[in-house]
C-alpha positions in Angstrom: 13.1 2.6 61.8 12.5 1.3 65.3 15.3 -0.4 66.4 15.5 -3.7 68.1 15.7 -3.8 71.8 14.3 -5.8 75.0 13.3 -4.3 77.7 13.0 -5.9 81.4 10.4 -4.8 83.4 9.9 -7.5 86.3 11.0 -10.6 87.4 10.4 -13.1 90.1 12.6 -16.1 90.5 14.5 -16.7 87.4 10.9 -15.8 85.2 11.2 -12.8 83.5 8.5 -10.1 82.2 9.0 -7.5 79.5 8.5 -6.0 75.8 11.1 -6.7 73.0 10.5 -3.4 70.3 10.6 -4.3 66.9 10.0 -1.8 64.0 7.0 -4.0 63.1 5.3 -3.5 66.8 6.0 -4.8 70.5 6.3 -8.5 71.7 5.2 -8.7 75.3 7.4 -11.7 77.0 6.5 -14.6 77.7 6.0 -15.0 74.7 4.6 -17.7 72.6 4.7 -17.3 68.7 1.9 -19.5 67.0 3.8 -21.5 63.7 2.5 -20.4 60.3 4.7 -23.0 58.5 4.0 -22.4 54.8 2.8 -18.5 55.7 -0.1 -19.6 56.6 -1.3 -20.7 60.9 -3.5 -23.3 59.0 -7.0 -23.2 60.1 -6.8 -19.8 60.6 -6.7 -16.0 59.0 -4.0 -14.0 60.2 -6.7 -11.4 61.3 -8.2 -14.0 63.8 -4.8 -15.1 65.2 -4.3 -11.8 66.3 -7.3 -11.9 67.7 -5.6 -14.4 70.3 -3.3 -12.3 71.4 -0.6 -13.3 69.6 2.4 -10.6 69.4 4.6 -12.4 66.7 4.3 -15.8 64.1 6.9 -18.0 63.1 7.6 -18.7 59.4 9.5 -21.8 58.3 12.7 -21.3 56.2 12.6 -25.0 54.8 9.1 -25.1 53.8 9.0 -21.6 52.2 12.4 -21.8 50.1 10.9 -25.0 48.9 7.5 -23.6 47.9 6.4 -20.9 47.0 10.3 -20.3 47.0 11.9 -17.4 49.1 12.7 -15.3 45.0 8.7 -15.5 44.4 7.4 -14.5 48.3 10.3 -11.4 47.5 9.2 -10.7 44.2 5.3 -10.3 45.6 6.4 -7.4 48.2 7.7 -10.1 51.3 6.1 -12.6 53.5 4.1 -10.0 55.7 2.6 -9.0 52.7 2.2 -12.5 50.9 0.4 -13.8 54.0 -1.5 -10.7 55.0 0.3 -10.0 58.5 1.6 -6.8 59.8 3.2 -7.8 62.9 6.8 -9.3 63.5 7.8 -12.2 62.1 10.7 -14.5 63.0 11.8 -17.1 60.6 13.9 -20.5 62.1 17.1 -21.2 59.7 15.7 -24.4 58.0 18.5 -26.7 59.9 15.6 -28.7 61.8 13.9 -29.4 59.1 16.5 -30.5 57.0 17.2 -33.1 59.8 13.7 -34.6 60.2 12.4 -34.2 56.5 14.6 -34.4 53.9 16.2 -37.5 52.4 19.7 -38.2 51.7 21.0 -35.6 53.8 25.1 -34.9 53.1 26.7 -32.8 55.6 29.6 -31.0 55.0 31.6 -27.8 56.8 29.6 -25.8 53.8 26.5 -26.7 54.5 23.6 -29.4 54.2 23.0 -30.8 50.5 19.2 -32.6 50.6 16.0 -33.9 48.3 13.2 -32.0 49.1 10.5 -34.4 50.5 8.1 -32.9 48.3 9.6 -34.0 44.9 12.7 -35.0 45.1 14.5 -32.0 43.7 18.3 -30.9 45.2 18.8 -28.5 47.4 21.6 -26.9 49.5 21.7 -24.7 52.4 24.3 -23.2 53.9 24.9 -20.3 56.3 24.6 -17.7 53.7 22.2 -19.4 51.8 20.2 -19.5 55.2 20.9 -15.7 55.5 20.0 -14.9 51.9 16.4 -16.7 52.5 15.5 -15.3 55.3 16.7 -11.7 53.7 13.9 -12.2 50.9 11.5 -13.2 52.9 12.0 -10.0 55.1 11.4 -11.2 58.7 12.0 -9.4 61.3 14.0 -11.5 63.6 16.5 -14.1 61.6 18.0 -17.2 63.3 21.1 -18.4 62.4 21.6 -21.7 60.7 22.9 -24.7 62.9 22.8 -28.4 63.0 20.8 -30.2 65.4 21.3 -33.9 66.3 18.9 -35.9 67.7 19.4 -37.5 71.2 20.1 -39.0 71.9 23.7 -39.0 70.8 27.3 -39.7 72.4 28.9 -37.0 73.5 31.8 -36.9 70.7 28.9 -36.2 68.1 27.4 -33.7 70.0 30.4 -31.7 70.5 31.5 -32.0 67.1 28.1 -30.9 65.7 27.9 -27.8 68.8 31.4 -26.8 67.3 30.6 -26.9 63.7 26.9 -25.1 64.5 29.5 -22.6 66.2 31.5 -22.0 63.1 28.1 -21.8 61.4 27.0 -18.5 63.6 30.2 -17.1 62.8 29.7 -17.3 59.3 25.5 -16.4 59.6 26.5 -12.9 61.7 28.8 -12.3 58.8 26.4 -12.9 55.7 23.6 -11.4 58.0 25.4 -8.0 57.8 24.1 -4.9 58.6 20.4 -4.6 58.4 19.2 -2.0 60.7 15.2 -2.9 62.3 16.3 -6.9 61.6 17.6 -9.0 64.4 19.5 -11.8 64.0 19.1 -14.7 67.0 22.4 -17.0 67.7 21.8 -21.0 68.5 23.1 -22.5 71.8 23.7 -25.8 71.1 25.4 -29.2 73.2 22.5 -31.5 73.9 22.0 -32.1 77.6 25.7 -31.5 79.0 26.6 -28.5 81.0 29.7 -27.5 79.7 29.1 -27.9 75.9 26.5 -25.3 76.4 28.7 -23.1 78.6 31.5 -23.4 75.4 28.6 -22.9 73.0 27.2 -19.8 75.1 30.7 -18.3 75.5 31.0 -18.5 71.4 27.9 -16.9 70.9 28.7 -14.4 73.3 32.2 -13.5 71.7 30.2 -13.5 68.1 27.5 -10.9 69.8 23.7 -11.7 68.5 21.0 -9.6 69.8 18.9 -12.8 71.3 19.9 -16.2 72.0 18.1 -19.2 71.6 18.5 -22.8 73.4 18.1 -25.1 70.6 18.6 -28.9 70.6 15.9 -29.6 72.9 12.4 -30.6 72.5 13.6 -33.5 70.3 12.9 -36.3 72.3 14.6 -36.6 75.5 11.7 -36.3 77.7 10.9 -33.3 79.5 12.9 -34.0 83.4 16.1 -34.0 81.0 15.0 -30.7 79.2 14.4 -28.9 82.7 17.4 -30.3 84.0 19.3 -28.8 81.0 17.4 -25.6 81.4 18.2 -25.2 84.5 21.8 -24.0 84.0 21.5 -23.3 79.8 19.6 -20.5 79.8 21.8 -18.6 82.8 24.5 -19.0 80.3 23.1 -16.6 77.9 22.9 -13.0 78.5 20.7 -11.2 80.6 19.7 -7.9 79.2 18.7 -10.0 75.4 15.4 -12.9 74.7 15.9 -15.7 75.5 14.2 -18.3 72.8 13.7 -21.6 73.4 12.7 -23.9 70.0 9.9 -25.9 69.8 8.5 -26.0 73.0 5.7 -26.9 73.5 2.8 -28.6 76.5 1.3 -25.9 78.5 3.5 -27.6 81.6 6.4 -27.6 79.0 5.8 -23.4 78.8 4.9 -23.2 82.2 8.4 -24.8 83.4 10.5 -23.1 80.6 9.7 -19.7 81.6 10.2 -20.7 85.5 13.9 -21.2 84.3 14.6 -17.9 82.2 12.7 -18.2 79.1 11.4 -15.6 77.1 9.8 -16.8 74.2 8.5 -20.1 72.6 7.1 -21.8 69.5 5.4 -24.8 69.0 2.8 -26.8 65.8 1.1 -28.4 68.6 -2.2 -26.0 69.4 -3.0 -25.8 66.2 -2.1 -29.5 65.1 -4.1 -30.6 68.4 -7.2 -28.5 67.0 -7.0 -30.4 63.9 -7.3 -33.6 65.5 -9.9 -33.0 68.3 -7.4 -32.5 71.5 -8.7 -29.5 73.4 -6.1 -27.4 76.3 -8.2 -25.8 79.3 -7.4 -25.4 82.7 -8.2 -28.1 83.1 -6.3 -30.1 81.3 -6.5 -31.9 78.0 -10.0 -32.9 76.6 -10.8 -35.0 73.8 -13.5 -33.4 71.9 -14.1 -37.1 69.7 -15.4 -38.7 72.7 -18.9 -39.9 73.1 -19.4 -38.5 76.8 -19.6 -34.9 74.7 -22.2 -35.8 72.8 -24.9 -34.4 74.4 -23.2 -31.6 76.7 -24.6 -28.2 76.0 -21.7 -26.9 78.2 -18.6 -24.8 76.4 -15.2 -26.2 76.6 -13.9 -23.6 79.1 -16.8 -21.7 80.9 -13.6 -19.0 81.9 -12.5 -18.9 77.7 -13.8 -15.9 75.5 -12.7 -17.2 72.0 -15.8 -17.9 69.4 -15.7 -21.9 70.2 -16.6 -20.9 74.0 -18.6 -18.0 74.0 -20.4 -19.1 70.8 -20.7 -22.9 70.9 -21.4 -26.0 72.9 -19.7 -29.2 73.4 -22.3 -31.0 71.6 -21.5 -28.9 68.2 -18.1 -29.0 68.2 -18.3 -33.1 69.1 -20.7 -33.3 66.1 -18.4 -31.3 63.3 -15.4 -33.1 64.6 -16.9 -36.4 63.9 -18.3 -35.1 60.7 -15.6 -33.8 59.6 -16.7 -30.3 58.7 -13.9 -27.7 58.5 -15.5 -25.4 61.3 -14.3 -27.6 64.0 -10.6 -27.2 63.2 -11.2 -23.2 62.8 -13.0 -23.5 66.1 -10.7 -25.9 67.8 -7.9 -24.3 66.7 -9.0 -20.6 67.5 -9.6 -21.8 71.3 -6.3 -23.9 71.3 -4.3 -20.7 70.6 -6.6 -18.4 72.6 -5.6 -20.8 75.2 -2.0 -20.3 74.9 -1.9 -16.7 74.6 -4.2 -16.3 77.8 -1.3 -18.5 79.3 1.0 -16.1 78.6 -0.7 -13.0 79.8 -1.2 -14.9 83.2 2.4 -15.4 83.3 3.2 -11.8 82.3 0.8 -10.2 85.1 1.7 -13.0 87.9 6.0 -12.3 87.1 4.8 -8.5 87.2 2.9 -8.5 90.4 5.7 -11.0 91.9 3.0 -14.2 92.7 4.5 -16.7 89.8 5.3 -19.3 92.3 1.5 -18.8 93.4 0.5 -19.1 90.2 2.6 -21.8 89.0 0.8 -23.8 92.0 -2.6 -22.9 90.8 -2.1 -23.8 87.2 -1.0 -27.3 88.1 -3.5 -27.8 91.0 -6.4 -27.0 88.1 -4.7 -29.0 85.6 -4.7 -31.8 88.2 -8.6 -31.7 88.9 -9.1 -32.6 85.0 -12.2 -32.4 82.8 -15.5 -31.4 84.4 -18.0 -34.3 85.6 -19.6 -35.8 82.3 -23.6 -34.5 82.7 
């Protein structure tokens, strides 16, 4: 079995280029890993997402032990096999979720006790509970489970949560236990201050996880604070593993993340913006409701090749969108992701061929021009 490894092969600035091996395929980096929450990217067949581009899919510990339940997706042969997709899979912990959807939440030094928001049954997770999950569901990269506050918060909570999350990767290397192909992710936590991420890197670091991932951002403190942070959290982790940073997000968000170190990324919002009509191009954003398309035989992106470009005009997409057929969010959603992964190759090729900073400038001078003129 292929073993897991990442593999450097340029860099210009602090953005980095390269190929993590899995024994499920190759992940080129950048990376960005479309979410199929409940096993499924909705909107879309697996077959078609790969079409995109897309190396790897994110499957959602929360959602998944809750229904169809983690025993069930083991018993039918695994989640690549219960959702029809061969390539690697990495599955987040559940801790996120616990803290933005379930109710009556008790946290202990075990673990999170919670009411699933779906009906109302009791649940706990705890680091080996976490590990046990995400065992049965088979993915191929496994993150740790930690507790993420929301900011913001005071700095005594943040620490206190950082050192707990800490204790928490301890005890999530230990249940993870030898499972050679599998990789198992740590969790840099401490919110926005420098040297609670530096104490948090230095734990993870002592613990030894073969990728780390800056988590606790993305959850509302506005993105000048997240770069800010970024700008010295991800030169705390370790150079020669992915770096992953959770839940990010806008195509500037991705563009400025991998500017400062990143490696890979996950976000709902391409294929939730498809659903409700919000188009990404070079451009910009586009709203695909609005009257001025109406009439426009144009395609979204004259420089895109998914189906929804090549194959359709404005007009038609405006037209299912406001009639609510269930082509537009295939189509929309197709293009949105398309969009994302073609951001990512331009990244790889630019950080390969040393012109990022060129590029960088050219993706934000397009973005600035906006939508073309209305005919």
């Amino acid at each position: 079995m292929t073993a897991f490894s990442f593999e450097k092969h340029g860099q210009d600035g602090k953005a980095r280029t390269g190929v993590i091996h899995t024994a499920r395929g190759d992940i080129r980096t950048p990376a960005f890993m479309p979410v199929g929450t409940a096993a499924t990217v909705k909107a879309m067949m697996p077959e078609s997402v790969a079409a995109t581009g897309a190396d790897i899919l994110l499957g959602n510990t929360y959602h998944l032990m809750l229904r169809p339940t983690a025993e069930r997706i083991q018993s039918l042969g695994g989640l690549h096999k219960f959702m029809n997709w061969s390539g690697p899979i990495l599955t987040d912990s559940g801790g996120f979720q616990v803290m933005s959807l379930a109710a009556l939440r008790k946290l202990t030094e075990r673990g999170v006790t919670f009411k699933s928001h779906i009906d109302g049954s009791r649940h706990e997770i705890t680091p080996e509970r976490s590990m046990e999950i995400q065992a049965m569901l088979g993915s191929d990269i496994v993150m740790c489970f930690d507790e993420c506050p929301a900011l913001p918060a005071d700095r005594d909570r943040i620490a206190s949560s950082m050192e707990m999350s800490m204790r928490w990767a301890k005890r999530s290397k230990e249940a993870f236990g030898d499972r050679p192909g599998h990789a198992l992710f740590g969790i840099q936590q401490g919110g926005l201050e420098q040297d609670l991420r530096g104490q948090s890197a230095e734990s993870l670091r002592e613990i030894g996880f073969d990728g780390y991932a800056v988590g606790g951002l993305a959850v509302g403190e506005g993105q000048a604070a997240m770069f800010d942070c970024l700008d010295f959290a991800a030169d705390q982790l370790p150079q020669d593993r992915p770096r992953y940073l959770m839940g990010v997000g806008k195509p500037d968000d991705i563009v400025g993340a991998v500017a400062r170190g990143i490696d890979m990324m996950d976000c709902v919002l391409p294929s939730r913006s498809g659903r409700t009509g919000q188009v990404f191009t070079r451009r910009g954003v586009l709203n695909i409701k609005n009257a001025r398309h109406q009439d426009d035989p144009r395609p979204l992106d004259e420089d895109c090749g998914c189906p929804a470009c090549s194959n359709y005009s404005r007009a038609y997409l405006h037209h299912v969108y406001r009639s609510q057929e269930i082509i537009s969010s295939m189509l929309l959603t197709w293009h949105n992701l398309r969009f994302y992964q073609d951001l990512m190759a331009g990244m790889r090729d630019a950080i390969a061929a040393g012109e990022f900073t060129q590029w960088q400038a050219k993706f934000h001078t397009d973005r600035a021009e906006g939508d073309i003129e209305p005919l």
